[in-house]
C-alpha positions as CSV (number, residue, x, y, z in Angstrom):
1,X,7.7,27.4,-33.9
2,X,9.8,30.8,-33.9
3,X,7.5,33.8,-32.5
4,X,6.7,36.5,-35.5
5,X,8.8,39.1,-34.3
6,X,12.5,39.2,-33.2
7,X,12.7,37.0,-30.3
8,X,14.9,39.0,-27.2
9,X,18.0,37.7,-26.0
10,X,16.5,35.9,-23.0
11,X,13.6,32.7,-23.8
12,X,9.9,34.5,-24.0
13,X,8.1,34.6,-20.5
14,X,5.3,32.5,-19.6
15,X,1.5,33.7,-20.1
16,X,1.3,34.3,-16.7
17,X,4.3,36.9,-16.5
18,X,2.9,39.2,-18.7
19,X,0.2,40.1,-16.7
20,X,-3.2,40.4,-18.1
21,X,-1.6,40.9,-21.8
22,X,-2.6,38.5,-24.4
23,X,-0.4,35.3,-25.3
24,X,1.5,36.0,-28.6
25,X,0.2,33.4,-31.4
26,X,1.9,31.3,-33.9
27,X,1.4,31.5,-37.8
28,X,-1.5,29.5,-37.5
29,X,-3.6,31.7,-35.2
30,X,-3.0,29.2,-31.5
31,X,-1.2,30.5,-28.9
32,X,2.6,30.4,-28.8
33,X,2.8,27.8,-25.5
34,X,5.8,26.9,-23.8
35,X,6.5,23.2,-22.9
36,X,6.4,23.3,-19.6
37,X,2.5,25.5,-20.4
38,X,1.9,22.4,-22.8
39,X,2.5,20.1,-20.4
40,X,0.4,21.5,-17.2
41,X,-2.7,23.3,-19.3
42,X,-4.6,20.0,-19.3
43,X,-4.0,19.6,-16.1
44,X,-5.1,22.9,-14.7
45,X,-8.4,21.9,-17.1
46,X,-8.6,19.0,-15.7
47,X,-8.7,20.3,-12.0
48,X,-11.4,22.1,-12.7
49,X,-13.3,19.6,-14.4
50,X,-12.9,17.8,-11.0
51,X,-14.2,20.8,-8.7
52,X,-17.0,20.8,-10.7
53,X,-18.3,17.2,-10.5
54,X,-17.6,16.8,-7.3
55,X,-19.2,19.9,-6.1
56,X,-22.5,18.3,-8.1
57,X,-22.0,15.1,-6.4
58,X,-21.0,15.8,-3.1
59,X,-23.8,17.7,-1.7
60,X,-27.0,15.2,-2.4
61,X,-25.3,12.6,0.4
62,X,-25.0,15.2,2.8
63,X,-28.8,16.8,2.7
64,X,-30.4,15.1,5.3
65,X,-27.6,15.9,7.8
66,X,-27.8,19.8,6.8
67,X,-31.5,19.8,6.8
68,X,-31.2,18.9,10.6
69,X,-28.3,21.0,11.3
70,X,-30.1,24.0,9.6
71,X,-33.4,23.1,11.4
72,X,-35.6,22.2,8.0
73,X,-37.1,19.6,6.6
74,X,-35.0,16.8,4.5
75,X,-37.8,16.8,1.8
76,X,-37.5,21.0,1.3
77,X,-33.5,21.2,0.9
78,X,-33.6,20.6,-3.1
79,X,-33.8,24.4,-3.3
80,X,-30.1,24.3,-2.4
81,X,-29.4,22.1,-5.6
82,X,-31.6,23.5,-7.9
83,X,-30.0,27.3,-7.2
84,X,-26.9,25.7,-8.2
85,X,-27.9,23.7,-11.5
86,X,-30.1,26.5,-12.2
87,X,-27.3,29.4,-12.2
88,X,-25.0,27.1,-14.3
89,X,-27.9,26.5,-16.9
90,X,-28.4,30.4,-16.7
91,X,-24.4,31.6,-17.3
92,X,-23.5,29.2,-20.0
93,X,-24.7,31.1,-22.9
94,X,-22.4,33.9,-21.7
95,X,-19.3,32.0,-21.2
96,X,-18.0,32.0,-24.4
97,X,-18.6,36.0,-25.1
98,X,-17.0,36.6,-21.4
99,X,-13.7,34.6,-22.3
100,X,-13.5,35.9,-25.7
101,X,-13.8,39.8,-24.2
102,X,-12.2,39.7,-20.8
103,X,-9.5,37.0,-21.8
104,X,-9.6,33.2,-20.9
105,X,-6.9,33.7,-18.1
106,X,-9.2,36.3,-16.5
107,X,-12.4,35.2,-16.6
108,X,-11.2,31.6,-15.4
109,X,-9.5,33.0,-12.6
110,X,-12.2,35.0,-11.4
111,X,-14.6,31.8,-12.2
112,X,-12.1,29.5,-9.5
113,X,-12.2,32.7,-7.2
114,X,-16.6,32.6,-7.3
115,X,-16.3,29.5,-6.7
116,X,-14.2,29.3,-3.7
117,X,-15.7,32.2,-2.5
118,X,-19.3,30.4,-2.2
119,X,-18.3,27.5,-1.3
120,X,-16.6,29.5,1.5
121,X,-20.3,31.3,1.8
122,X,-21.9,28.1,1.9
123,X,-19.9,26.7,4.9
124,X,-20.8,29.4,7.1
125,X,-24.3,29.8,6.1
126,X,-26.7,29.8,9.7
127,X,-29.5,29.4,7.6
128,X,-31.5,27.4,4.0
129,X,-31.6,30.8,2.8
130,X,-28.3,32.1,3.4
131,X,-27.2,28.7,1.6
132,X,-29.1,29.2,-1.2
133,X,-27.8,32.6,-1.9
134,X,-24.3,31.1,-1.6
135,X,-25.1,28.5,-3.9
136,X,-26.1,31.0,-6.4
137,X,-22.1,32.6,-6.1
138,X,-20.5,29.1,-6.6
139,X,-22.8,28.5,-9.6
140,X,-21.6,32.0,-11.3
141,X,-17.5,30.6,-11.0
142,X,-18.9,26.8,-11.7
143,X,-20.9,28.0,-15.0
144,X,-17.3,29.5,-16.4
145,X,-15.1,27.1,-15.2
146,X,-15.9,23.7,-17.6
147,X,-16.6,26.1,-20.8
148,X,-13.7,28.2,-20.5
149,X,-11.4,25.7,-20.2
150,X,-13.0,23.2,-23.0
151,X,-12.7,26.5,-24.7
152,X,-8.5,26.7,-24.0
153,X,-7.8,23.5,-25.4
154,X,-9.7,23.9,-28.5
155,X,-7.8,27.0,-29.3
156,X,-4.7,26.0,-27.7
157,X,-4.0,22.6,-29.6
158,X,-4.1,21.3,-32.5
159,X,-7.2,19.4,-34.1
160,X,-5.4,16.1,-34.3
161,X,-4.8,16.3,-30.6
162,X,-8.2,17.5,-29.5
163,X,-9.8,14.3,-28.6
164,X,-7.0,13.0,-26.8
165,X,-6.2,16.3,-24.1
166,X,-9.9,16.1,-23.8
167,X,-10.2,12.4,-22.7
168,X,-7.2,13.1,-20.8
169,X,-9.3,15.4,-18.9
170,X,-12.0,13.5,-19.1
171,X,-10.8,11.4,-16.1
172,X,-11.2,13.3,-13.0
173,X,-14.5,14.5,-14.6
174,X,-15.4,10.7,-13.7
175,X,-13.7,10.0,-10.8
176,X,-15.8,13.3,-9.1
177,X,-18.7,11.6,-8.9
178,X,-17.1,8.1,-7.8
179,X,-15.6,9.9,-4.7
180,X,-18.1,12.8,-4.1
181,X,-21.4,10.5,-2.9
182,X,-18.9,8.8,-0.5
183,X,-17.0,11.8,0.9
184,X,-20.0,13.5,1.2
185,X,-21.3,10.9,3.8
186,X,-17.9,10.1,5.4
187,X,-17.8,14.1,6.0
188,X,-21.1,14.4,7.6
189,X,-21.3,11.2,9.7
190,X,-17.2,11.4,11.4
191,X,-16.5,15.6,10.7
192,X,-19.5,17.6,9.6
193,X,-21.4,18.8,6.7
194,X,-19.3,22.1,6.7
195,X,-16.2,19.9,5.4
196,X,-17.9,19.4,1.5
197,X,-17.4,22.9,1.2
198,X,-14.2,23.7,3.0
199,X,-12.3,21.2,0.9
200,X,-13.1,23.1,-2.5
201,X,-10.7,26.2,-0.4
202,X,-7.2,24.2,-1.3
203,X,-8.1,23.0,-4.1
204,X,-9.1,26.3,-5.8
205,X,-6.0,28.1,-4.4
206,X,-4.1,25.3,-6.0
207,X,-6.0,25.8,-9.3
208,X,-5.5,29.6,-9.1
209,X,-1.9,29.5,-8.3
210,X,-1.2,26.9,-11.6
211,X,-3.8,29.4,-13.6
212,X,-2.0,32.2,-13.1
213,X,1.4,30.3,-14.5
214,X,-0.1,28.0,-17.3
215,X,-3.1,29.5,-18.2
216,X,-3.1,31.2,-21.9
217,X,-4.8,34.4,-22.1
218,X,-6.8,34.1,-25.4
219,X,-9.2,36.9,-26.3
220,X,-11.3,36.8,-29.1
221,X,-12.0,38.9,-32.5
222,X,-12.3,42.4,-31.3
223,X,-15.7,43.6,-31.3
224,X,-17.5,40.7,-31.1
225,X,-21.5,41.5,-30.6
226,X,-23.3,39.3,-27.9
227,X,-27.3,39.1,-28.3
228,X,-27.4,40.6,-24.9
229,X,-31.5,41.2,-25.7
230,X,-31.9,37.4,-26.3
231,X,-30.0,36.4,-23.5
232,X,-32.2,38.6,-21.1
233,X,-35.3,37.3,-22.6
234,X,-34.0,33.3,-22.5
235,X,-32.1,33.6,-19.3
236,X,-35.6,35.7,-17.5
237,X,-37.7,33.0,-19.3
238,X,-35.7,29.8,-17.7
239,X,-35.3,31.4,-14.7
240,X,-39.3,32.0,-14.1
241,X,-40.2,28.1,-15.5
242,X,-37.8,27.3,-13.1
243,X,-38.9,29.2,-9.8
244,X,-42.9,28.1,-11.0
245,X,-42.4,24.5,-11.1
246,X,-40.4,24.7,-7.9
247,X,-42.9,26.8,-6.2
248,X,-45.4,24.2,-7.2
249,X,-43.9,21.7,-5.0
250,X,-42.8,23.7,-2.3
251,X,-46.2,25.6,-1.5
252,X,-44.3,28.8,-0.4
253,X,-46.3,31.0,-2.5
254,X,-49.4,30.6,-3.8
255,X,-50.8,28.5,-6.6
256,X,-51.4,31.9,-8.0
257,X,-48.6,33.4,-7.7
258,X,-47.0,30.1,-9.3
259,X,-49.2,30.1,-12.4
260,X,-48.2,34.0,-13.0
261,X,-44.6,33.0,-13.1
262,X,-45.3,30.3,-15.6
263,X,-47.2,32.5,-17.7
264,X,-44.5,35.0,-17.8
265,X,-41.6,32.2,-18.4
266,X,-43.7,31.1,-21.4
267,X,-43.8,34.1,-22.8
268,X,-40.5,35.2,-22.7
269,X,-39.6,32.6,-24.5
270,X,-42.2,33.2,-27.0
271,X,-40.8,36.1,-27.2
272,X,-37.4,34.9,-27.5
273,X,-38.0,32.7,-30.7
274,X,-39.8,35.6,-32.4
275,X,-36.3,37.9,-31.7
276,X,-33.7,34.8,-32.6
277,X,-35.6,35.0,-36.1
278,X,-35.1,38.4,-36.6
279,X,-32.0,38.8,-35.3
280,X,-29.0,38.5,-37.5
281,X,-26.7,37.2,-34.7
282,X,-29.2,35.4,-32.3
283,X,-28.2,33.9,-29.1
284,X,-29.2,30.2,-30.5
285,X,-30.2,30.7,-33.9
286,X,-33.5,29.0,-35.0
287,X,-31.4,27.1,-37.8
288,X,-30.3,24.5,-35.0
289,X,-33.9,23.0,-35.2
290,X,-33.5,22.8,-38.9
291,X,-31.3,19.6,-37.9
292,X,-33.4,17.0,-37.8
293,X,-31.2,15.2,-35.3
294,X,-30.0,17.9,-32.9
295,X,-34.4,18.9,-32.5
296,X,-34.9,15.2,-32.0
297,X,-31.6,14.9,-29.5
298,X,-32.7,17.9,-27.6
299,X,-36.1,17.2,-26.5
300,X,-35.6,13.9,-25.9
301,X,-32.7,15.3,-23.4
302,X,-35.1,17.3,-21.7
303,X,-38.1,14.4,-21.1
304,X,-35.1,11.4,-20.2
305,X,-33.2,13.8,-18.2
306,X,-36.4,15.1,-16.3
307,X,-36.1,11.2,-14.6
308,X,-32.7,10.3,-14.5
309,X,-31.5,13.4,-14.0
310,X,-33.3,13.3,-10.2
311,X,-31.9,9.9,-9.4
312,X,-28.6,11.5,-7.9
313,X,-30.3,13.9,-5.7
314,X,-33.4,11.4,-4.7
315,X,-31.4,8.0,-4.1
316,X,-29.4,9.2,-1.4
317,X,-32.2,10.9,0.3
318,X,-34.3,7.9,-0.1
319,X,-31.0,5.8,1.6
320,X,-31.3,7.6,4.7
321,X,-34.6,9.8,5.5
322,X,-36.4,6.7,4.2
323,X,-34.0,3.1,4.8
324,X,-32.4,4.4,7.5
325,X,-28.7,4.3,6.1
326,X,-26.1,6.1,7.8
327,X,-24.6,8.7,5.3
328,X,-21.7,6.9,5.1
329,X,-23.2,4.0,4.1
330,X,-25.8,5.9,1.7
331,X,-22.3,7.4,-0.4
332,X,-20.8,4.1,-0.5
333,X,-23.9,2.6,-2.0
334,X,-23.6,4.7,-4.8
335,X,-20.5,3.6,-6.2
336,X,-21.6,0.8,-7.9
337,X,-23.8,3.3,-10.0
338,X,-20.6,5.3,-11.0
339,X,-18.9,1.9,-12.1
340,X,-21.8,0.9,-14.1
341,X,-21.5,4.3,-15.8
342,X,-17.7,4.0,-16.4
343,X,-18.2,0.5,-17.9
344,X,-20.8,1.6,-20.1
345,X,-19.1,4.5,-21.7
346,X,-16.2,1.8,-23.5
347,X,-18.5,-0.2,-25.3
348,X,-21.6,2.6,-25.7
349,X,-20.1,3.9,-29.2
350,X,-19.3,0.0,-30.4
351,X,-23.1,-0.4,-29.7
352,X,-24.4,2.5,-31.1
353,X,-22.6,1.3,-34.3
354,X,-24.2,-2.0,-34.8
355,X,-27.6,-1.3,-33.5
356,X,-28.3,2.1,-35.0
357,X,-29.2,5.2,-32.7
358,X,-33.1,4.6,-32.8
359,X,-32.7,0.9,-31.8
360,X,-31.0,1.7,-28.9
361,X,-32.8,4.6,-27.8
362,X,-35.9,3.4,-28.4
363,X,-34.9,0.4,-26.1
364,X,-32.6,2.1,-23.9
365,X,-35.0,4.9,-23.0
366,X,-38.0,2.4,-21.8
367,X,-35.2,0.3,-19.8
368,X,-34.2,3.6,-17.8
369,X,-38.1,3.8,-17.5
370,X,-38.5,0.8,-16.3
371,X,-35.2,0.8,-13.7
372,X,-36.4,4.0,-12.3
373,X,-39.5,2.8,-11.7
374,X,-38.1,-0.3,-10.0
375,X,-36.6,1.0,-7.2
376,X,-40.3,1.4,-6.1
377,X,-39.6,-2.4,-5.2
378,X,-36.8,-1.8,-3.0
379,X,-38.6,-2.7,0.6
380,X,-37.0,-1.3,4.1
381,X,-34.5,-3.9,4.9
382,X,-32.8,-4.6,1.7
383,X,-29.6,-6.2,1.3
384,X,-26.5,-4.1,0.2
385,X,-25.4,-6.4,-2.5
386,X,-29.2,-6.5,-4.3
387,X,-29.3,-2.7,-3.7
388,X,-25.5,-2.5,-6.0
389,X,-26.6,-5.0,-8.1
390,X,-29.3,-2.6,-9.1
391,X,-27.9,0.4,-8.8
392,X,-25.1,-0.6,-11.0
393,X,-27.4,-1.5,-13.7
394,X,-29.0,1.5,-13.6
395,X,-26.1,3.3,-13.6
396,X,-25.1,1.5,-16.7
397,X,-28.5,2.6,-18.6
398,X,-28.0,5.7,-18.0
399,X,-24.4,6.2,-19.1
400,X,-25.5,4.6,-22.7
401,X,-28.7,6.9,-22.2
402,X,-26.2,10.2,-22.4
403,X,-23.7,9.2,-24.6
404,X,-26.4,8.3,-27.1
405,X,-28.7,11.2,-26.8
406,X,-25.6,13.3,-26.3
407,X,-23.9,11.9,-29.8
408,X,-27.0,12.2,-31.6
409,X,-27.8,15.7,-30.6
410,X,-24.4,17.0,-31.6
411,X,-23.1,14.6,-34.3
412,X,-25.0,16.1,-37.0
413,X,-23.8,19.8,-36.4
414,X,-21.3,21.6,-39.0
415,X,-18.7,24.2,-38.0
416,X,-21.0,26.7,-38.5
417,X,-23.7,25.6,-35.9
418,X,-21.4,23.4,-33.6
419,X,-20.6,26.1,-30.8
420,X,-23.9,27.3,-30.1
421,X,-25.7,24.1,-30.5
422,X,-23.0,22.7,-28.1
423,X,-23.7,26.0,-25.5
424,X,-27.5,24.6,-26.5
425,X,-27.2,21.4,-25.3
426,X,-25.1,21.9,-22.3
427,X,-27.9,24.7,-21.2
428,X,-30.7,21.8,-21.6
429,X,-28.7,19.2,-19.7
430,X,-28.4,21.6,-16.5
431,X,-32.0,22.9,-16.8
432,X,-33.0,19.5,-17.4
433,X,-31.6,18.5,-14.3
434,X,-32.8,21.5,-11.9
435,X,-36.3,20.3,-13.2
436,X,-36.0,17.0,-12.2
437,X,-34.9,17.9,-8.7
438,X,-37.8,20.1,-7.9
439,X,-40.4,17.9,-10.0
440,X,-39.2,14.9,-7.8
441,X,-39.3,16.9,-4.5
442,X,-42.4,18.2,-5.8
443,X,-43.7,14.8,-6.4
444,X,-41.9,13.5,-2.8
445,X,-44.0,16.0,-0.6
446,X,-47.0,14.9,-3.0
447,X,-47.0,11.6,-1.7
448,X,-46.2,12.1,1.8
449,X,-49.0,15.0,2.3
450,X,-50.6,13.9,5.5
451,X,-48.3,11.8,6.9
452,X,-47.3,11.8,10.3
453,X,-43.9,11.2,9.9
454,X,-41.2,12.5,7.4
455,X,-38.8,9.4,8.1
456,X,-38.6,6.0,8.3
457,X,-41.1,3.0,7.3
458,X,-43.8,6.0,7.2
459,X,-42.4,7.9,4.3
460,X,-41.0,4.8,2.2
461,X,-44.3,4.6,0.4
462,X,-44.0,8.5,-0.8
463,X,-40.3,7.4,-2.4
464,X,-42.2,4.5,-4.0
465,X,-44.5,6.3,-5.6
466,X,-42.1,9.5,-6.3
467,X,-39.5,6.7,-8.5
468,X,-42.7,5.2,-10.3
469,X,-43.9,8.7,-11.4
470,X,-40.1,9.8,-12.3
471,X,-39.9,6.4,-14.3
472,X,-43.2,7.0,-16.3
473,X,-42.1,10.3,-17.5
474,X,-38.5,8.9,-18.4
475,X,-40.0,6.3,-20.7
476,X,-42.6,9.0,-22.3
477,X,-38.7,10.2,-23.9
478,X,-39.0,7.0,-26.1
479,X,-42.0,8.0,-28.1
480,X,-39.8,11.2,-28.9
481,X,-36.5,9.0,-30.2
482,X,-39.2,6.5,-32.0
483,X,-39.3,9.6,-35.2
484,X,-35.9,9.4,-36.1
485,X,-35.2,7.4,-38.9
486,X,-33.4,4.3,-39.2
487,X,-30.6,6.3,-40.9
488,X,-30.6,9.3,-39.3
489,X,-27.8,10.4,-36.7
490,X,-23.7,8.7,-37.0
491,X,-21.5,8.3,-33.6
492,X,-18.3,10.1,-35.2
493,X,-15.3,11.4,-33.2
494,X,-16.3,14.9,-33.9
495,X,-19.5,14.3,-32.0
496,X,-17.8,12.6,-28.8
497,X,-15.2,15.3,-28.8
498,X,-17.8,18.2,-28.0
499,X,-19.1,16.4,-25.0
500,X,-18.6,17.0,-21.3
501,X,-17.1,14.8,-18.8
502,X,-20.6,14.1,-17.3
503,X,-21.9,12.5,-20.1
């Protein structure tokens, strides 16, 4: 399509030689990409789609060998993950205000250069605290990267072709998590633990280098008001639910001090309702939960999530500090959990169809119970092919467990409320998460509270009761799914379009 104004005698430059200036747009209001820009965008998305999955993956294989590098305890080093998931749930909200002021070119450089630079940070770090504060830097450049640049290709193509840049994308999302249990435990048992985050260096020069030359910089209408005072109130509130629950399980700081920060988180987000009703542009407007669907979704999320959402950072813990697996052998036994995740996710939508989205949540939610709870039957000793047998069928609950919860939360939503319940959502999933790591390591030093050892045959019985009491609280989700109605919620194409690659 011809640019508005006279075009000069040479072809237009690409976004990335014009500097910081904005890309010109076409008559209908996307910006005016060159083929070769067309052609690379999604991959430059889909890069960092990668970096972020397998940064999320990567790590939980490699725990036990940092905790005995850094000199700590194997049960204590889920701060390290929760800093993480926590700063992503955090940032979120602002992604989309950040793009539209500073540019998407920008603020998705800087987010691959935050990145880098803590993974950098986290390589060198002498200590768990020094690691943790890194962890917090990657998060800030992981939060932007995934949003921004779901954000690009919404703006940058066309409707029709939407879906299929994004399942194009899609792909290394998936494959992050197939490679990142076993190259965490290939790096730690042959190189060393430092190697999980030196690898992220190349790859985010890479991504910065192809940023800079296909990445459109699209800025939103100027002017644009951001509920800064909501977002301090919900990001303060999160933040203090977060640090109580944790500091619950951890015992370093007082019950006291503990119950004071979950006080405080409470009410701030108390006090966050009461401004999102009076506000005329809230953060997350109150309307949301007018859906019946997306309230239903959402909190459901939240209860499932608290279980499943432990499983990657427990399981490979319980492989090694507690069966003795070598790390190696701990990632590779996690594949079949990826593949079981991978199958699921062609025929989840065909079943979703035929069954009905309370059927199969209802159903599906106490199954995920019930496997979670199962792996309290997996004795010292077990063989690998039982052990992927069940881990594969786990992962296959769970993968129908998110695209189901995920489709129902969002399908529902118009134009109008799509974005933010999306930002919604995606700030549940990572919270959601972050809880189930410290609740899990929470319930882990629980059950091992007097014992003499922290490895081996002594502290399989504190994994056996930590999966029983994660598996309870996953099924407790189904009770939630059990009021929609029989009607209520329809898999369409809009609905799988606005999800991430990890679900």
């Amino acid at each position: 399509m011809p640019p508005a104004q006279t075009p000069p005698p040479s072809p237009p430059p690409s976004p990335s030689s014009s500097g910081s200036s904005t890309t010109p747009l076409d008559v209908l209001g996307r910006p005016r990409l060159d083929d070769a820009t067309r052609r690379w965008l999604p991959w430059v998305v889909a890069l960092a789609f990668f970096m972020q999955t397998l940064d999320t993956t990567i790590l939980n294989t490699a725990l036990p060998g940092m905790a005995k590098d850094l000199g700590e305890d194997p049960l204590r080093m889920q701060s390290a993950v929760v800093a993480y998931l926590l700063t992503v749930a955090l940032l979120i909200p602002a992604s989309g205000w950040l793009a539209d002021r500073f540019g998407t070119r920008t603020v998705f450089l800087w987010a691959i250069g935050l990145f880098s630079l803590g993974s950098l940070a986290c390589a060198v770090s002498p200590s768990l605290h020094v690691l943790v504060a890194a962890r917090v830097v990657q998060g800030v450049g992981g939060a932007l990267l995934v949003p921004v640049g779901r954000l690009v290709v919404l703006r940058a193509f066309p409707k029709g072709e939407f879906l299929t840049v994004m399942t194009f994308i899609s792909l290394p999302g998936l494959v992050g998590p197939l490679l990142g249990p076993t190259l965490g435990g290939v790096l730690v048992e042959f190189a060393s633990w430092h190697w999980i985050f030196l690898i992220n260096l190349p790859v985010g020069l890479a991504g910065a280098f192809a940023c800079r030359r296909y990445m459109p910089q699209i800025k939103g209408p100027i002017g644009r008001r951001f509920d800064w005072g909501g977002y301090g109130l919900f990001s303060v509130g999160l933040m203090l639910l977060s640090l109580a629950l944790q500091g619950f399980g951890e015992h370093v700081v007082s019950v006291a001090v503990c119950f004071v920060m979950l006080v405080a988180g409470v009410a701030c987000m108390m006090a966050y309702w009461l401004h999102a009703t009076r506000s005329d542009e809230p953060l997350f407007s109150p309307a949301l939960f007018a859906v019946p669907t997306f309230r239903i979704g959402l909190l459901g999320n939240v209860f499932a999530r608290l279980g499943s959402g432990a499983t990657p950072f427990l399981t490979p813990l319980f492989l090694q500090v507690g069966l003795g697996f070598s790390p190696s052998e701990a990632g590779l036994s996690m594949i079949p959990s990826v593949l079981g995740a991978m199958f699921t996710k062609t025929l989840a939508i065909r079943l979703i169809r035929r069954a009905g989205y309370r059927r199969v949540l209802i159903v599906n939610t106490l199954l995920l119970g019930v496997l979670i709870a199962s792996f309290a039957l997996i004795p010292r000793g077990v063989g690998h092919v039982w052990l992927a047998i069940h881990l594969g069928l786990f992962g296959m609950i769970n993968s129908m467990q998110f695209t189901a919860m995920n489709t129902l939360t969002l399908g529902d939503l118009d134009e109008r409320t799509a974005s933010a319940g999306n930002s919604l959502l995606a700030v549940v999933m990572q919270l959601s998460m972050s809880l189930g790591v410290a609740t899990s390591s929470a319930f882990l030093l629980l059950f091992s509270h007097g014992l003499p050892r922290t490895e081996g045959a002594a502290i399989v019985p504190a994994f056996h009761g930590t999966y029983l009491a994660l598996g309870a609280m996953a099924a407790m989700a189904a009770f939630i799914f059990y009021q929609l109605r029989r009607d209520e919620g329809a898999a369409e194409e809009t609905a799988q379009s606005r999800l991430t690659p990890e679900d």
